[in-house]
Backbone as a printed PyTorch tensor [residue, N CA C, xyz], in Angstrom:
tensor([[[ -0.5880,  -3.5000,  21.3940],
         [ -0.7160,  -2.3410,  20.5100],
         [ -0.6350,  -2.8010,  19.0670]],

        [[ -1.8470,  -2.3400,  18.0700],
         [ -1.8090,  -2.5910,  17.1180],
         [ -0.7310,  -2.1100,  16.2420]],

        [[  0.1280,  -3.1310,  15.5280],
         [  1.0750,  -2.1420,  14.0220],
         [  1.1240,  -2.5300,  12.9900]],

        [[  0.9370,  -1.8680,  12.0760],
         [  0.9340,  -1.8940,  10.8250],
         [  2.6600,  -1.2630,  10.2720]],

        [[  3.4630,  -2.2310,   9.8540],
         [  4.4970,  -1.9190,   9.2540],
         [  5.3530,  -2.4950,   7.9120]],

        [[  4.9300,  -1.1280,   7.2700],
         [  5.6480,  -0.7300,   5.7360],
         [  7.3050,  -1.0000,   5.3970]],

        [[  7.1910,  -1.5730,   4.4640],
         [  8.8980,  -2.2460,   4.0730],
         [  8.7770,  -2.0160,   2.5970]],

        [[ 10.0000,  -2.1990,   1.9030],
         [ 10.1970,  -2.7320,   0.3660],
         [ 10.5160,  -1.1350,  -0.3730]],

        [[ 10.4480,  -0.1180,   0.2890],
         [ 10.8790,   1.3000,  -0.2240],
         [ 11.7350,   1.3360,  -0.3070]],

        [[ 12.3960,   2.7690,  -1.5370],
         [ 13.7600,   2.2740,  -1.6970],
         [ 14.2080,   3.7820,  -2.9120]],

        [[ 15.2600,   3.7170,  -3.0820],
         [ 15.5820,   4.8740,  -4.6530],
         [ 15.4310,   3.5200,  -5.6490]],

        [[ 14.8000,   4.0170,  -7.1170],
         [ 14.6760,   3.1700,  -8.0270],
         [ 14.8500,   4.4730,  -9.7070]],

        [[ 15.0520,   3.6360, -10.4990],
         [ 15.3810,   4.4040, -11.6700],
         [ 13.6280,   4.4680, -12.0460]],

        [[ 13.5600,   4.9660, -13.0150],
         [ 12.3860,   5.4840, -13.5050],
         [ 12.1120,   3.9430, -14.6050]],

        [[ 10.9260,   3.1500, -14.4760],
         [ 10.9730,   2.1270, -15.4430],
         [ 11.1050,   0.8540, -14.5430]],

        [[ 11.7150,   1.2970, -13.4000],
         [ 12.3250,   0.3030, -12.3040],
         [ 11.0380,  -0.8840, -11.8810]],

        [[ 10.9190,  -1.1850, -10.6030],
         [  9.6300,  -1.7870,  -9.9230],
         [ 10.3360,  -1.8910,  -7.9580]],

        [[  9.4380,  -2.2650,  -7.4680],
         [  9.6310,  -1.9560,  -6.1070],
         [  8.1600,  -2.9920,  -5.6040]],

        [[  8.4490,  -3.9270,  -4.3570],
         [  7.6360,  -4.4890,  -3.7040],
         [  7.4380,  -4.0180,  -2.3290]],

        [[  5.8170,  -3.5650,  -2.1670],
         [  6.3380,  -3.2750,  -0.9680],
         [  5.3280,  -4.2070,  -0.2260]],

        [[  5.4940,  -4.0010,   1.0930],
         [  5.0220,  -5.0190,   2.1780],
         [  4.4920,  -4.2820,   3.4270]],

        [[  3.3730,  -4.7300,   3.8900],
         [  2.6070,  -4.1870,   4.8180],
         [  2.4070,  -5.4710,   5.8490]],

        [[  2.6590,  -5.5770,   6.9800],
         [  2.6850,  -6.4290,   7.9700],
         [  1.9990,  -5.9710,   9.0260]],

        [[  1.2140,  -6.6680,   9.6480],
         [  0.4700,  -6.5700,  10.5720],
         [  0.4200,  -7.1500,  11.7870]],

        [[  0.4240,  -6.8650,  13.3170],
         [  0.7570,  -7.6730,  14.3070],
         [  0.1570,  -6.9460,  15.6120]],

        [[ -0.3720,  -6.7800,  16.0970],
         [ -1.1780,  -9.0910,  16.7040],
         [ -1.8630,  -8.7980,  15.9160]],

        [[ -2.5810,  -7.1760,  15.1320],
         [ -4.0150,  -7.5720,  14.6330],
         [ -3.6030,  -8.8160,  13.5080]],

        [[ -4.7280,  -9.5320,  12.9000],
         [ -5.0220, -10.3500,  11.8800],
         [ -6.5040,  -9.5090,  10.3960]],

        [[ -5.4370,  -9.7430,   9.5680],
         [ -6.4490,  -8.6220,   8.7730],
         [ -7.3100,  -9.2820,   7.9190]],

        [[ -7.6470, -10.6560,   8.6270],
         [ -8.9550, -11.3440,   7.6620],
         [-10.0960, -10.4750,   7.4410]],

        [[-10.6490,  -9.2890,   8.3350],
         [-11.8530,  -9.1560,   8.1020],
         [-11.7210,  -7.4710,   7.8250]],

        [[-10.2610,  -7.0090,   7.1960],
         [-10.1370,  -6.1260,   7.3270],
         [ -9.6910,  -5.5200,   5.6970]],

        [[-10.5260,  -4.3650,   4.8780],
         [-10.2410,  -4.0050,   4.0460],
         [ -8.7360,  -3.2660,   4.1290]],

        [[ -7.3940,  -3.5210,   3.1160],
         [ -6.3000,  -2.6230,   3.1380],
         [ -6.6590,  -1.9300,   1.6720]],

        [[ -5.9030,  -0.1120,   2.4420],
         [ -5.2800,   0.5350,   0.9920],
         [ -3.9720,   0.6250,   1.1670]],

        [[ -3.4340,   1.3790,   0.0800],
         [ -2.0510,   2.0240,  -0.0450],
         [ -2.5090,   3.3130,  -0.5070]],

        [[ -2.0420,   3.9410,   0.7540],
         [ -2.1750,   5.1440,   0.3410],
         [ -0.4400,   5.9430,  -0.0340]],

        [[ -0.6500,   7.0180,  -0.4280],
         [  0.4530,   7.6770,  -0.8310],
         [  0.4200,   9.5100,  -0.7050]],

        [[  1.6810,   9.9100,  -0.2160],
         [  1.7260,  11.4540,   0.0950],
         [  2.6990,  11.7370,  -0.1670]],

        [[  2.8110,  12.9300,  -1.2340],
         [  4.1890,  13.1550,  -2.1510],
         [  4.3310,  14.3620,  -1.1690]],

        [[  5.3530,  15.4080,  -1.4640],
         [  5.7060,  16.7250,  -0.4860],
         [  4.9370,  17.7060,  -1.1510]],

        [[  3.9150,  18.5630,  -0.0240],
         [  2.5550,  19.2580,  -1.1990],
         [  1.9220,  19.0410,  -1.3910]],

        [[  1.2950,  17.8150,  -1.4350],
         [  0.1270,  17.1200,  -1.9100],
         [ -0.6570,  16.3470,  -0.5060]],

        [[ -1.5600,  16.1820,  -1.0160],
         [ -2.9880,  15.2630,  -0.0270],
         [ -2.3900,  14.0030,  -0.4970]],

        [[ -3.0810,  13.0480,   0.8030],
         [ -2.9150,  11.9930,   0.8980],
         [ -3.5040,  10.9160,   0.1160]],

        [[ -3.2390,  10.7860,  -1.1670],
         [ -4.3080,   9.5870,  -2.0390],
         [ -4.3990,   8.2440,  -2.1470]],

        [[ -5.4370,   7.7690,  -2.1930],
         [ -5.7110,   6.1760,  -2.0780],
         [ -5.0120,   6.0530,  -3.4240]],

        [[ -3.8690,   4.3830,  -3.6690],
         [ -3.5050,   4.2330,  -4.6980],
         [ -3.8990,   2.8900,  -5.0660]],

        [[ -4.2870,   2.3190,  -4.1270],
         [ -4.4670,   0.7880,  -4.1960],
         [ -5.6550,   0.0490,  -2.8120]],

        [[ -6.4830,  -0.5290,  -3.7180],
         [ -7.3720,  -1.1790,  -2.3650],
         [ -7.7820,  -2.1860,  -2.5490]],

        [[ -7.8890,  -3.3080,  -1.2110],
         [ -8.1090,  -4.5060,  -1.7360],
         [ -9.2000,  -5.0400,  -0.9560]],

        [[-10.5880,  -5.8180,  -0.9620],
         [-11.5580,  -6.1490,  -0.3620],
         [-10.8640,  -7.1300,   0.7630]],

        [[-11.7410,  -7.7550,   2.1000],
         [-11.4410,  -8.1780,   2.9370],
         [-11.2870,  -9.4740,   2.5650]],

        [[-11.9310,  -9.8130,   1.8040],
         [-11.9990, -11.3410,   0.8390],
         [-11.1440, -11.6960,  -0.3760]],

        [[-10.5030, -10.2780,  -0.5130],
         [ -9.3340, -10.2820,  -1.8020],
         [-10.0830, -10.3600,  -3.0860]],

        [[-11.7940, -10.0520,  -3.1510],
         [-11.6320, -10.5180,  -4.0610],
         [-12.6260,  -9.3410,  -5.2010]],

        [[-12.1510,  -7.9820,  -4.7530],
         [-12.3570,  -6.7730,  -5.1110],
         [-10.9520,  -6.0100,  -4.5970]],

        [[-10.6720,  -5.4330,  -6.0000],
         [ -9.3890,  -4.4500,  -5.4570],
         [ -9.8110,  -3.2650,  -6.1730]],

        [[ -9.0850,  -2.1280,  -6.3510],
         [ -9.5340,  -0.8080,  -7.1150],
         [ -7.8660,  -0.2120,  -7.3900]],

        [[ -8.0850,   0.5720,  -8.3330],
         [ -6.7500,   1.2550,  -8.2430],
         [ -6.5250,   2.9320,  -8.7710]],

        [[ -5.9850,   3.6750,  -8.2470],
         [ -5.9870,   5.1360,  -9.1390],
         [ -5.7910,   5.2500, -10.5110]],

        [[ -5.9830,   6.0540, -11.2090],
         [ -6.0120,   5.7880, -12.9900],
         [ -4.8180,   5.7780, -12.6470]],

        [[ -4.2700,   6.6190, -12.0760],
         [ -2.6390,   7.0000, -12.3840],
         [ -1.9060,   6.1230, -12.2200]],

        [[ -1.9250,   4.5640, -11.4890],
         [ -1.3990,   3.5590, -11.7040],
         [ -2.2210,   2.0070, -12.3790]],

        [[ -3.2700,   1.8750, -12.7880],
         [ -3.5250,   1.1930, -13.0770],
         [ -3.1150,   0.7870, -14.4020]],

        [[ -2.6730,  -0.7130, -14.3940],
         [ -1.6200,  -1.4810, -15.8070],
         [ -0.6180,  -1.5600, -15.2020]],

        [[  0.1060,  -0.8620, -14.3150],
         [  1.7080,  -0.2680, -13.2430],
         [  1.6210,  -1.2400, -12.1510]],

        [[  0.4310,  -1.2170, -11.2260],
         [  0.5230,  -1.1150,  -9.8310],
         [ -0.3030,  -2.6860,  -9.5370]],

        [[ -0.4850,  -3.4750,  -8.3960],
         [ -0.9690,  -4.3220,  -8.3960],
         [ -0.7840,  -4.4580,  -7.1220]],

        [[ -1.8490,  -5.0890,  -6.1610],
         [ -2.0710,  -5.4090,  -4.5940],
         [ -2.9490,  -6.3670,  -4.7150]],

        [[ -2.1450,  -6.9000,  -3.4940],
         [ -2.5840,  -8.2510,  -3.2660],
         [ -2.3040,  -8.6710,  -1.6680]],

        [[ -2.7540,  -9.8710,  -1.5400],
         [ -2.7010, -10.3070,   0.3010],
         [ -2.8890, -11.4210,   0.6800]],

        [[ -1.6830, -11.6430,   1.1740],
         [ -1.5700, -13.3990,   2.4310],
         [ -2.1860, -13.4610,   3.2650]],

        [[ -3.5460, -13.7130,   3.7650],
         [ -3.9370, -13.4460,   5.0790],
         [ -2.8020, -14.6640,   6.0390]],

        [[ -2.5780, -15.6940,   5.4740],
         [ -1.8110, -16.3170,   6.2810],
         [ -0.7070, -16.3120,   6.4720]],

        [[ -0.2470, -15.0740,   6.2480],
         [  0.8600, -14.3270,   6.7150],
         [  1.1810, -12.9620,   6.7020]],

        [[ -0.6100, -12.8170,   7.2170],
         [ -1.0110, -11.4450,   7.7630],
         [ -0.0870, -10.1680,   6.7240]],

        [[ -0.0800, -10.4140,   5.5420],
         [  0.6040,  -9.3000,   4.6160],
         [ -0.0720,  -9.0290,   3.5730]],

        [[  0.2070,  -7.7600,   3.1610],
         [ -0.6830,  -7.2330,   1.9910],
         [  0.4250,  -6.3690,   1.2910]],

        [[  0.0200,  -6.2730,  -0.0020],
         [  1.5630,  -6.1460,  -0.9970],
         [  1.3690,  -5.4120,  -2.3470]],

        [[  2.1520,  -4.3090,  -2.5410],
         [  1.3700,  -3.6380,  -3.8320],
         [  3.4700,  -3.9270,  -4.4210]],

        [[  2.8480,  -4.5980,  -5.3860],
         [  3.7840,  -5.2400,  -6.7450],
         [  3.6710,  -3.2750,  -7.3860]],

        [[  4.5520,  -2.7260,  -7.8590],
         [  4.2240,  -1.5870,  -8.4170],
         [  5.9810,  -1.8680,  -9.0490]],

        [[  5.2550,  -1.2880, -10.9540],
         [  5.7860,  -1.8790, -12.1070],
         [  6.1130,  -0.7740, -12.8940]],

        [[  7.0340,  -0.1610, -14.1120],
         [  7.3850,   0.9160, -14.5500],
         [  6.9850,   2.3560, -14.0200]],

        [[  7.2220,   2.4470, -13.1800],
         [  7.8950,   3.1160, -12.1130],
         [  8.0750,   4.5520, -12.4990]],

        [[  7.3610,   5.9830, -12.6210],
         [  7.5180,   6.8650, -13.0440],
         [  8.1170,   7.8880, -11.5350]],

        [[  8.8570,   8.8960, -12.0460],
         [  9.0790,   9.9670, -10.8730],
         [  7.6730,  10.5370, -10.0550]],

        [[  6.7670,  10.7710, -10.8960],
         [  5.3730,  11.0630, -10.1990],
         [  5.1490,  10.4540,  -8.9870]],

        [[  5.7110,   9.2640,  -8.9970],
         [  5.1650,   8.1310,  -8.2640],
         [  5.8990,   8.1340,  -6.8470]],

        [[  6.9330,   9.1950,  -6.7540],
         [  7.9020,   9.4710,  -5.4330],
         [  6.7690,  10.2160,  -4.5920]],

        [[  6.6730,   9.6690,  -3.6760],
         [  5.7620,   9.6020,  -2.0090],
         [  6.4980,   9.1210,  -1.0020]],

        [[  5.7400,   9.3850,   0.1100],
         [  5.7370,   8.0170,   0.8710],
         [  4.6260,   7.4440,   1.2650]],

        [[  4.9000,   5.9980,   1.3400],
         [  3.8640,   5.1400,   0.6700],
         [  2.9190,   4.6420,   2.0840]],

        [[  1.6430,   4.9440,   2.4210],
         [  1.4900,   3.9750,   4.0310],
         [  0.0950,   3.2250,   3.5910]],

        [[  0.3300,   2.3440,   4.6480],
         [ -1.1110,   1.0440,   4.4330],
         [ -1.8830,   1.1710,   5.5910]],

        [[ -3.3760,   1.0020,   5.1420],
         [ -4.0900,   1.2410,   6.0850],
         [ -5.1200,   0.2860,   6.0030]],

        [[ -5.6650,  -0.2870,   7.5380],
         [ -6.6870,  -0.9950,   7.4600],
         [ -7.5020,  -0.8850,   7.9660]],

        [[ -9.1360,  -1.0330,   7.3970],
         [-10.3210,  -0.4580,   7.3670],
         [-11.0560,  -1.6550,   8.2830]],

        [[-11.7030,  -1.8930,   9.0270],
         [-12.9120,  -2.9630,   9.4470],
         [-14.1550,  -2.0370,   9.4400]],

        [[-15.0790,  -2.1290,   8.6070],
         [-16.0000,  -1.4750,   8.5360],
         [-17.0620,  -1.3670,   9.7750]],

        [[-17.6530,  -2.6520,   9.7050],
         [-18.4930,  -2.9470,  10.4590],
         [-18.3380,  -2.3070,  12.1150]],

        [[-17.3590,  -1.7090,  12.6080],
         [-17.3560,  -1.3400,  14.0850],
         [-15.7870,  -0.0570,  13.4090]],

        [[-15.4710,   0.1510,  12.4300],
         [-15.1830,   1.6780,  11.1770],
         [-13.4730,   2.0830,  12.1120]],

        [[-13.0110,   0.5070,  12.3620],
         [-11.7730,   0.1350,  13.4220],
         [-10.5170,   0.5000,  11.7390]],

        [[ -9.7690,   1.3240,  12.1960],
         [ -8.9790,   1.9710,  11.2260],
         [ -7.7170,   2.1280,  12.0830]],

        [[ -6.2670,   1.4080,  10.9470],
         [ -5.2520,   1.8350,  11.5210],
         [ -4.3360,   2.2600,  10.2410]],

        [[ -3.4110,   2.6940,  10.7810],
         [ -1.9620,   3.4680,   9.8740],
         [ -0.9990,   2.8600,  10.1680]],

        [[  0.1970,   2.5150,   9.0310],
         [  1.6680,   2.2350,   9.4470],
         [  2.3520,   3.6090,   9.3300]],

        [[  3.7300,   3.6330,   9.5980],
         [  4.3690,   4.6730,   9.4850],
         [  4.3300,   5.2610,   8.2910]],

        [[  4.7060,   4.2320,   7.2690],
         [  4.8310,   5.1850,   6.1790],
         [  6.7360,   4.5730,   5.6300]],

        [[  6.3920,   4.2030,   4.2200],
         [  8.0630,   4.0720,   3.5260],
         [  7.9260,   4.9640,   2.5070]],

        [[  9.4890,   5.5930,   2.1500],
         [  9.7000,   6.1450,   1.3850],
         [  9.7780,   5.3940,   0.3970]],

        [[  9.2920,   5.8550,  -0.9940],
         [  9.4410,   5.5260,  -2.7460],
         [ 10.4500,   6.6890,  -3.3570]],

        [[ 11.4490,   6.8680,  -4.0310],
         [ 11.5770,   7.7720,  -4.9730],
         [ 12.4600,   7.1460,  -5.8350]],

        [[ 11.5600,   8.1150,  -7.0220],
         [ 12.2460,   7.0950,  -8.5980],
         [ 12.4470,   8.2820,  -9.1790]],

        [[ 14.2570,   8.0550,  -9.4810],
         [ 14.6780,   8.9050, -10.0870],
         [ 15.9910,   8.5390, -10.5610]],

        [[ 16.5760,   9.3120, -11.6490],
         [ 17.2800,   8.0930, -12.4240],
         [ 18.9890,   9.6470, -11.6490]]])
């Protein structure tokens, strides 16, 4: 059974930073586009961070870009959004998802909590 599992969430002050970590097992996510998505209480689920299968296209929401940053080990099957001054807006919970286009093979982790608040 494929899993995708979210770590590095946490309470943080506003200004703070937080790493989080997306792990993957048995799949291997060489050929597999990840986002970070995010779902505050009320709100739809938004892409915040995405990174090409090759690492070497990422994208990011206005609302964090300069803040937020993702990136990925394939050789140690992890993918990682560095996220940097840290606003309350930014309280979700945070899940990673991976895309294989070519046969449109899509999975979800649970999901970690973020909240920044002083």
């Amino acid at each position: 059974q494929v899993q995708l599992v979210e770590s590095g969430g946490g309470l943080v002050q506003p200004g703070g930073s937080l790493r989080l970590s997306c792990v993957a097992s048995p799949l291997t996510l060489d050929y597999y586009a990840i986002g970070w998505f995010r779902q505050a209480p009320g709100k739809e689920r938004e892409l915040v961070a995405g990174i090409s299968s090759s690492g070497g296209v990422t994208t990011y929401a206005d609302s964090v870009k300069g803040r937020f940053r993702i990136s990925r080990d394939d050789a140690k099957n992890t993918v990682y959004l560095q996220m940097n001054s840290l606003k309350s807006e930014d309280t979700a919970v945070y899940y990673c998802n991976a895309y294989r286009g070519w046969d449109s093979r899509d999975y979800w982790g649970q999901g970690t909590q973020v909240t920044v608040s002083s």
